[in-house]
C-alpha positions in Angstrom: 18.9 177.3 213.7 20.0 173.8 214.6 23.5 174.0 215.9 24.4 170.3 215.6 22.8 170.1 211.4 25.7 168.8 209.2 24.3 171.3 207.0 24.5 174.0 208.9 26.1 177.1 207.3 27.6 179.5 210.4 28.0 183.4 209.3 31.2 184.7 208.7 30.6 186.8 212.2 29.7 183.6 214.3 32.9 181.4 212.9 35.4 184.1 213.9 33.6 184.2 217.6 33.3 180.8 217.8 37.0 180.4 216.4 38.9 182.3 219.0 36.1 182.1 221.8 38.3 178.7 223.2 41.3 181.4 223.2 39.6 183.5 225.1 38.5 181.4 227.8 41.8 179.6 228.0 43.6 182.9 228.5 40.4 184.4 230.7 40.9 181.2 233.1 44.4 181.7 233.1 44.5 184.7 234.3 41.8 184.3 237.0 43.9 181.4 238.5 47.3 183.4 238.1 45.4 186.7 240.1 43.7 184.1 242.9 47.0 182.6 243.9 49.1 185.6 243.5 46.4 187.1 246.0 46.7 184.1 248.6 50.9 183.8 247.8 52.3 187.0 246.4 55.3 185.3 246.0 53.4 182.3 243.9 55.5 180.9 241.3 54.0 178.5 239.8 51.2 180.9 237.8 53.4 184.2 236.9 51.2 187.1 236.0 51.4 188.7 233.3 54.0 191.6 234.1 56.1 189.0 235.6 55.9 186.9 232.2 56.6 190.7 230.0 59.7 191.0 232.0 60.9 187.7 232.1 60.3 187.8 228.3 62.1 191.3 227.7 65.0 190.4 229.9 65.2 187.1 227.5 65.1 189.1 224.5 66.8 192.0 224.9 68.6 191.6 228.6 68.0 193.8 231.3 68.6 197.2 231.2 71.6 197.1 234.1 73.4 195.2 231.6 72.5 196.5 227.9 74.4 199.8 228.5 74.6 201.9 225.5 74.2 198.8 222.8 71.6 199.8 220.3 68.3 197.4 220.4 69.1 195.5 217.8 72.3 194.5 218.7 71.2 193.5 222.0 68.5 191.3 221.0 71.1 189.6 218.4 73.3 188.5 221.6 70.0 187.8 223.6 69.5 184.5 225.5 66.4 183.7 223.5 68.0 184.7 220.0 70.6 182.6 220.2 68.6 179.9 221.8 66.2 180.1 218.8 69.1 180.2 216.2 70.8 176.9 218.0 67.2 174.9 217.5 66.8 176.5 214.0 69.8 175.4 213.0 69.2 171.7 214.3 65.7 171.5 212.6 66.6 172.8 209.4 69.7 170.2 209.2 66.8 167.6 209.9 64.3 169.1 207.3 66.9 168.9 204.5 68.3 165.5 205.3 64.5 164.2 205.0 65.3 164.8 200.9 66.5 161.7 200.6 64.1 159.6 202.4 61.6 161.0 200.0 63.6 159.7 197.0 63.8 156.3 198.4 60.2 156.0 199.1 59.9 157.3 195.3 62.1 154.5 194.4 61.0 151.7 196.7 57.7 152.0 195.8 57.9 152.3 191.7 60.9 150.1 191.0 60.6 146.3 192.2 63.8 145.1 193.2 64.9 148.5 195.1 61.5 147.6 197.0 62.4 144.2 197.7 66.5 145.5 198.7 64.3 148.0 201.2 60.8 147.6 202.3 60.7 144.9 204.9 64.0 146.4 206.4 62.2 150.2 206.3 58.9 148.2 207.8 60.8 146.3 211.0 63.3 150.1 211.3 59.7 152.0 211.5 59.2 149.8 214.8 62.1 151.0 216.5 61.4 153.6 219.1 63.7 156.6 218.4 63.9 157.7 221.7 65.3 154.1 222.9 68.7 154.2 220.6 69.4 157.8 221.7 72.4 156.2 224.4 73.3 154.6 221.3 73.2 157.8 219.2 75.6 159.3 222.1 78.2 156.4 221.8 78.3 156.7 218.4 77.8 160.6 217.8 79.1 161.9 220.9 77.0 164.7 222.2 77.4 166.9 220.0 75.0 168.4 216.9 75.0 165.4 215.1 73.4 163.1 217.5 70.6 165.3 217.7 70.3 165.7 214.2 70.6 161.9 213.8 67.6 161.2 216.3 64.8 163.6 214.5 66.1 161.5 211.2 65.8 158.6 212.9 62.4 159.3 214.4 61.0 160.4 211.2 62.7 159.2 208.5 61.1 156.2 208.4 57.6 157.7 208.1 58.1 159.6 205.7 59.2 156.9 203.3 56.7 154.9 203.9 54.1 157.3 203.3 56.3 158.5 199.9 55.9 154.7 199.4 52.2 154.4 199.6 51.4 157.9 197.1 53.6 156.5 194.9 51.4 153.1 194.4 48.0 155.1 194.5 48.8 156.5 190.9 47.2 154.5 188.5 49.4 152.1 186.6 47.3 153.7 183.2 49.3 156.8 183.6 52.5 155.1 184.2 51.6 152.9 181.1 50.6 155.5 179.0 53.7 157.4 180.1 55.5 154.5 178.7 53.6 154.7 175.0 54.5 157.9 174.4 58.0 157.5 174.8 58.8 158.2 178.3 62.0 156.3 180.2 61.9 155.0 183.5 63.2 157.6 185.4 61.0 159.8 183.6 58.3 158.4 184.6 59.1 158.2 188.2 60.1 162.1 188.3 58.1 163.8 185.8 54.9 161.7 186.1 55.1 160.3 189.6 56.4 162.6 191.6 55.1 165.9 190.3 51.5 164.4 191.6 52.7 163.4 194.8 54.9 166.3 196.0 51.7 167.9 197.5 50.7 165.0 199.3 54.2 164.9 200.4 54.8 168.1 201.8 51.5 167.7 203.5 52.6 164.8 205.0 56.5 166.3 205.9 54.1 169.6 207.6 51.8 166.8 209.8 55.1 165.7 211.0 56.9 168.7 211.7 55.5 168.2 215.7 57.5 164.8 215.6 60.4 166.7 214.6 60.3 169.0 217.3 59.4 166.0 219.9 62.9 164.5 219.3 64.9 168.2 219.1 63.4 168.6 222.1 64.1 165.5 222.9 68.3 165.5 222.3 68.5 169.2 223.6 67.5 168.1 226.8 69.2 165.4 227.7 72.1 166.3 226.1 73.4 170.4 225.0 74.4 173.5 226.2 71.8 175.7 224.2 68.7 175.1 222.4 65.1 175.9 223.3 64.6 172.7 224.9 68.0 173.0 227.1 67.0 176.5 228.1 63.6 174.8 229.3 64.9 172.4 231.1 67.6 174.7 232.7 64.5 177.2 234.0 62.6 173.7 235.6 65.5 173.9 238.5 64.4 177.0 239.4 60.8 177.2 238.6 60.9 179.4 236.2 57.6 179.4 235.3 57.5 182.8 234.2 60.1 182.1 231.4 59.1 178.9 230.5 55.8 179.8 229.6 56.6 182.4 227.2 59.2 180.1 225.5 56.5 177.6 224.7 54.6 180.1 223.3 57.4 181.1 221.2 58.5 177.9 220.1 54.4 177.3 219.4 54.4 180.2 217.2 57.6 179.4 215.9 56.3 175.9 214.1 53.1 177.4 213.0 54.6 179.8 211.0 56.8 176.9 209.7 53.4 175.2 209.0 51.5 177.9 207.4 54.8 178.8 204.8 54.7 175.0 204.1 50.6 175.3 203.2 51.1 178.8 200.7 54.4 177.1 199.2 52.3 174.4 198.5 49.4 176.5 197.4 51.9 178.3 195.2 53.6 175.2 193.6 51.0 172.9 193.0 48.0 175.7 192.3 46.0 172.5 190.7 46.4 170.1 193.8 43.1 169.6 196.1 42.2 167.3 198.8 
Protein backbone atom coordinates (compact mmCIF):
# COMPACT_ATOMS: atom_id res chain seq x y z
CA UNK A 1 0.00 0.00 0.00
CA UNK A 2 1.68 3.31 -0.93
CA UNK A 3 0.81 5.79 1.73
CA UNK A 4 1.78 8.88 -0.18
CA UNK A 5 -0.49 7.63 -3.77
CA UNK A 6 -2.99 10.49 -4.56
CA UNK A 7 -5.09 7.60 -5.30
CA UNK A 8 -4.90 5.99 -2.33
CA UNK A 9 -8.32 4.90 -0.83
CA UNK A 10 -7.74 4.54 3.28
CA UNK A 11 -10.45 2.09 5.04
CA UNK A 12 -13.06 3.51 7.01
CA UNK A 13 -11.04 1.84 10.16
CA UNK A 14 -7.63 3.60 9.23
CA UNK A 15 -9.26 7.26 8.66
CA UNK A 16 -10.95 7.28 12.05
CA UNK A 17 -7.31 6.16 13.65
CA UNK A 18 -5.54 8.38 11.67
CA UNK A 19 -8.24 11.23 12.32
CA UNK A 20 -7.98 11.44 16.10
CA UNK A 21 -4.40 9.72 16.44
CA UNK A 22 -3.01 13.75 16.44
CA UNK A 23 -5.65 14.08 19.43
CA UNK A 24 -4.27 11.54 21.13
CA UNK A 25 -0.81 12.38 21.07
CA UNK A 26 -1.44 15.99 21.83
CA UNK A 27 -3.33 15.11 24.88
CA UNK A 28 -0.90 11.91 25.67
CA UNK A 29 2.15 14.62 25.64
CA UNK A 30 0.15 16.84 27.58
CA UNK A 31 -0.29 14.93 30.22
CA UNK A 32 3.26 13.49 30.39
CA UNK A 33 4.63 17.03 30.67
CA UNK A 34 1.79 18.11 33.28
CA UNK A 35 2.81 14.59 35.56
CA UNK A 36 6.87 15.36 35.01
CA UNK A 37 6.67 18.90 36.43
CA UNK A 38 4.07 18.33 38.95
CA UNK A 39 6.57 15.49 40.12
CA UNK A 40 9.69 17.93 40.20
CA UNK A 41 7.20 21.10 41.60
CA UNK A 42 4.01 19.91 43.19
CA UNK A 43 3.01 23.18 43.48
CA UNK A 44 3.64 23.70 39.38
CA UNK A 45 1.27 26.03 37.90
CA UNK A 46 1.97 26.40 34.80
CA UNK A 47 0.76 22.62 33.48
CA UNK A 48 -2.44 21.88 35.89
CA UNK A 49 -3.36 18.28 35.92
CA UNK A 50 -6.15 17.13 35.25
CA UNK A 51 -8.10 17.07 38.63
CA UNK A 52 -6.89 20.44 39.14
CA UNK A 53 -8.43 21.54 35.66
CA UNK A 54 -12.05 19.29 36.67
CA UNK A 55 -12.16 21.44 39.69
CA UNK A 56 -11.25 24.63 38.49
CA UNK A 57 -13.89 23.81 35.67
CA UNK A 58 -16.77 22.71 38.18
CA UNK A 59 -16.13 25.57 40.55
CA UNK A 60 -16.56 27.85 37.21
CA UNK A 61 -19.64 26.15 36.26
CA UNK A 62 -21.45 25.45 39.13
CA UNK A 63 -19.40 27.23 42.14
CA UNK A 64 -18.00 25.56 44.92
CA UNK A 65 -19.92 23.58 47.11
CA UNK A 66 -19.16 26.03 50.41
CA UNK A 67 -21.03 28.51 48.50
CA UNK A 68 -23.96 26.72 46.42
CA UNK A 69 -25.89 25.80 49.69
CA UNK A 70 -29.21 24.33 49.08
CA UNK A 71 -29.62 26.04 45.28
CA UNK A 72 -30.74 23.24 42.91
CA UNK A 73 -27.91 22.47 40.01
CA UNK A 74 -29.51 24.17 37.56
CA UNK A 75 -29.93 27.27 39.14
CA UNK A 76 -26.45 27.38 40.15
CA UNK A 77 -24.92 26.87 36.91
CA UNK A 78 -27.43 29.76 35.49
CA UNK A 79 -25.56 32.32 38.07
CA UNK A 80 -22.20 30.57 37.33
CA UNK A 81 -19.12 32.55 36.46
CA UNK A 82 -18.65 30.74 33.15
CA UNK A 83 -22.55 31.00 32.20
CA UNK A 84 -22.72 34.31 32.37
CA UNK A 85 -19.33 34.78 30.90
CA UNK A 86 -20.54 32.69 27.87
CA UNK A 87 -23.95 34.55 27.63
CA UNK A 88 -21.97 38.19 27.71
CA UNK A 89 -19.74 36.95 24.48
CA UNK A 90 -22.84 35.23 23.01
CA UNK A 91 -24.55 38.17 23.13
CA UNK A 92 -21.71 40.32 21.51
CA UNK A 93 -21.19 37.77 18.60
CA UNK A 94 -24.66 37.35 17.72
CA UNK A 95 -25.11 41.38 17.61
CA UNK A 96 -22.03 41.10 15.11
CA UNK A 97 -23.41 38.12 13.08
CA UNK A 98 -26.74 39.89 12.38
CA UNK A 99 -25.30 43.26 11.63
CA UNK A 100 -23.10 41.37 8.86
CA UNK A 101 -26.91 41.30 6.87
CA UNK A 102 -26.28 44.26 5.45
CA UNK A 103 -22.90 44.13 4.26
CA UNK A 104 -24.07 41.15 2.26
CA UNK A 105 -26.73 43.29 0.56
CA UNK A 106 -24.27 45.83 -0.40
CA UNK A 107 -21.84 43.55 -1.85
CA UNK A 108 -25.18 42.12 -3.75
CA UNK A 109 -25.66 45.60 -4.85
CA UNK A 110 -22.20 46.89 -5.54
CA UNK A 111 -21.34 44.18 -7.53
CA UNK A 112 -24.67 43.86 -9.93
CA UNK A 113 -25.72 47.49 -10.21
CA UNK A 114 -23.00 49.99 -11.87
CA UNK A 115 -23.28 53.18 -10.26
CA UNK A 116 -23.85 51.74 -6.55
CA UNK A 117 -20.43 50.05 -7.49
CA UNK A 118 -18.76 53.10 -8.62
CA UNK A 119 -20.65 55.24 -5.20
CA UNK A 120 -18.77 52.11 -3.13
CA UNK A 121 -16.06 49.87 -4.36
CA UNK A 122 -12.87 51.87 -4.32
CA UNK A 123 -13.99 53.35 -0.77
CA UNK A 124 -14.84 49.44 0.50
CA UNK A 125 -11.24 48.50 -1.34
CA UNK A 126 -8.95 51.42 0.60
CA UNK A 127 -11.59 50.61 4.16
CA UNK A 128 -10.53 46.77 3.73
CA UNK A 129 -6.80 48.11 4.28
CA UNK A 130 -7.45 49.51 7.50
CA UNK A 131 -6.27 47.44 10.39
CA UNK A 132 -9.28 47.05 12.79
CA UNK A 133 -7.38 46.62 15.71
CA UNK A 134 -5.56 50.17 15.11
CA UNK A 135 -9.01 52.37 15.29
CA UNK A 136 -10.06 50.56 18.42
CA UNK A 137 -8.83 53.98 20.73
CA UNK A 138 -10.94 55.53 18.20
CA UNK A 139 -13.90 53.14 18.61
CA UNK A 140 -13.53 53.96 22.54
CA UNK A 141 -13.72 57.85 21.99
CA UNK A 142 -16.51 57.45 19.94
CA UNK A 143 -18.42 54.42 21.59
CA UNK A 144 -17.23 54.73 24.99
CA UNK A 145 -16.47 51.31 26.46
CA UNK A 146 -19.34 49.97 26.52
CA UNK A 147 -21.11 46.99 24.16
CA UNK A 148 -21.18 48.96 21.22
CA UNK A 149 -17.58 49.51 20.68
CA UNK A 150 -16.99 45.97 20.70
CA UNK A 151 -19.67 45.21 18.53
CA UNK A 152 -18.50 48.03 16.24
CA UNK A 153 -14.78 46.53 15.96
CA UNK A 154 -15.84 42.76 14.85
CA UNK A 155 -18.03 44.83 12.07
CA UNK A 156 -15.31 46.79 11.39
CA UNK A 157 -12.87 43.95 11.15
CA UNK A 158 -15.05 41.90 8.99
CA UNK A 159 -17.45 43.78 7.38
CA UNK A 160 -15.41 44.69 4.74
CA UNK A 161 -14.53 41.07 3.74
CA UNK A 162 -17.44 39.94 3.52
CA UNK A 163 -18.58 42.43 0.91
CA UNK A 164 -16.03 42.04 -1.08
CA UNK A 165 -16.28 38.49 -1.32
CA UNK A 166 -20.45 39.02 -1.75
CA UNK A 167 -18.93 41.36 -4.50
CA UNK A 168 -16.89 38.85 -6.38
CA UNK A 169 -19.90 35.66 -6.33
CA UNK A 170 -21.98 38.07 -7.49
CA UNK A 171 -19.84 38.76 -10.89
CA UNK A 172 -18.95 34.95 -11.26
CA UNK A 173 -22.68 34.33 -12.49
CA UNK A 174 -22.78 34.37 -15.99
CA UNK A 175 -24.28 37.51 -17.54
CA UNK A 176 -26.50 34.62 -19.92
CA UNK A 177 -28.53 33.93 -16.83
CA UNK A 178 -28.94 37.47 -15.87
CA UNK A 179 -29.81 38.14 -19.64
CA UNK A 180 -32.09 35.48 -19.91
CA UNK A 181 -33.58 36.46 -16.62
CA UNK A 182 -34.30 39.75 -18.39
CA UNK A 183 -36.22 37.96 -21.57
CA UNK A 184 -38.51 36.34 -19.71
CA UNK A 185 -39.75 39.20 -17.98
CA UNK A 186 -37.79 39.52 -14.82
CA UNK A 187 -37.12 43.22 -13.23
CA UNK A 188 -33.99 44.37 -11.85
CA UNK A 189 -34.38 43.63 -8.43
CA UNK A 190 -35.61 40.33 -9.42
CA UNK A 191 -32.84 39.46 -10.88
CA UNK A 192 -30.55 40.44 -8.24
CA UNK A 193 -32.61 38.49 -5.48
CA UNK A 194 -34.27 35.70 -7.04
CA UNK A 195 -31.61 34.87 -9.65
CA UNK A 196 -28.38 36.23 -8.03
CA UNK A 197 -28.54 35.67 -4.74
CA UNK A 198 -30.36 32.41 -4.36
CA UNK A 199 -26.99 30.89 -6.14
CA UNK A 200 -24.66 32.74 -4.05
CA UNK A 201 -26.10 32.44 -0.45
CA UNK A 202 -24.09 29.06 -0.11
CA UNK A 203 -20.99 30.47 -1.10
CA UNK A 204 -21.85 33.18 1.26
CA UNK A 205 -22.52 31.53 4.27
CA UNK A 206 -19.38 29.47 3.59
CA UNK A 207 -17.58 32.42 3.40
CA UNK A 208 -19.47 34.27 6.70
CA UNK A 209 -18.46 30.37 8.62
CA UNK A 210 -14.46 30.72 7.29
CA UNK A 211 -14.59 34.00 9.06
CA UNK A 212 -16.30 33.34 12.13
CA UNK A 213 -12.40 32.93 13.75
CA UNK A 214 -11.95 36.71 12.74
CA UNK A 215 -14.97 37.42 14.55
CA UNK A 216 -13.92 35.92 17.60
CA UNK A 217 -10.20 37.53 17.19
CA UNK A 218 -11.74 41.07 17.60
CA UNK A 219 -14.50 39.94 20.55
CA UNK A 220 -11.63 38.79 22.08
CA UNK A 221 -10.04 41.51 21.13
CA UNK A 222 -12.49 44.46 22.80
CA UNK A 223 -13.23 42.14 25.85
CA UNK A 224 -9.87 42.41 26.84
CA UNK A 225 -8.82 45.57 26.67
CA UNK A 226 -11.89 46.90 27.51
CA UNK A 227 -15.13 45.05 29.86
CA UNK A 228 -16.09 43.76 32.88
CA UNK A 229 -17.32 40.15 31.61
CA UNK A 230 -16.85 38.18 28.53
CA UNK A 231 -14.76 35.06 27.89
CA UNK A 232 -11.94 37.07 26.88
CA UNK A 233 -12.05 39.43 30.08
CA UNK A 234 -12.32 36.46 32.32
CA UNK A 235 -9.06 35.22 30.49
CA UNK A 236 -7.26 37.97 30.87
CA UNK A 237 -8.37 38.41 34.50
CA UNK A 238 -6.99 34.54 35.30
CA UNK A 239 -3.29 35.69 33.40
CA UNK A 240 -2.68 37.89 36.83
CA UNK A 241 -2.80 35.00 38.77
CA UNK A 242 -1.64 32.19 36.53
CA UNK A 243 -4.58 30.58 36.32
CA UNK A 244 -3.57 28.13 34.14
CA UNK A 245 -5.84 25.63 35.36
CA UNK A 246 -8.99 27.79 34.33
CA UNK A 247 -7.70 29.24 31.41
CA UNK A 248 -7.20 26.15 29.74
CA UNK A 249 -10.54 24.83 30.04
CA UNK A 250 -12.03 28.13 28.85
CA UNK A 251 -10.30 27.77 25.59
CA UNK A 252 -11.44 24.63 25.16
CA UNK A 253 -14.84 25.79 25.81
CA UNK A 254 -14.80 28.73 23.76
CA UNK A 255 -13.10 26.17 20.92
CA UNK A 256 -15.97 23.99 21.18
CA UNK A 257 -18.26 26.77 21.46
CA UNK A 258 -17.38 28.10 17.62
CA UNK A 259 -17.29 24.67 16.23
CA UNK A 260 -20.65 23.98 16.99
CA UNK A 261 -21.39 27.45 15.52
CA UNK A 262 -19.47 26.09 12.47
CA UNK A 263 -20.94 22.78 12.08
CA UNK A 264 -24.93 24.33 12.44
CA UNK A 265 -23.75 26.89 9.75
CA UNK A 266 -22.57 23.63 7.31
CA UNK A 267 -26.18 21.43 8.00
CA UNK A 268 -28.17 24.87 7.62
CA UNK A 269 -26.50 25.17 4.58
CA UNK A 270 -26.86 21.50 3.60
CA UNK A 271 -30.51 21.92 4.47
CA UNK A 272 -31.18 25.15 2.45
CA UNK A 273 -29.41 24.79 -0.52
CA UNK A 274 -29.62 20.69 -0.79
CA UNK A 275 -28.44 21.34 -4.67
CA UNK A 276 -25.25 23.45 -3.88
CA UNK A 277 -21.73 21.61 -4.24
CA UNK A 278 -18.25 22.68 -4.23
Amino acid sequence: MELFAINAQPSRTITWILSWLLFAAGIGSYFWVARERHRENPEDRVVPTLTQMAQSIHDAAVGSDEEAGHESLGSRFVHSMLWQDTLASAKRFLWAMVLLIPAVLLGLHVGLFPYVGVFFLRFILFFDKIIALSVLPILFIAFGIDELSKVMLIVIGVTPTIILDTFNLSKSVPKEQIVKSFTLGAGNFTVAYRVVLKQILPRILNSIRLNLKAVMLFLFAGEMIAATDGLAYRIALLRRNMGMSTIIPYVLWVALLLFLVDWTMRVMNRRLHPWFRE
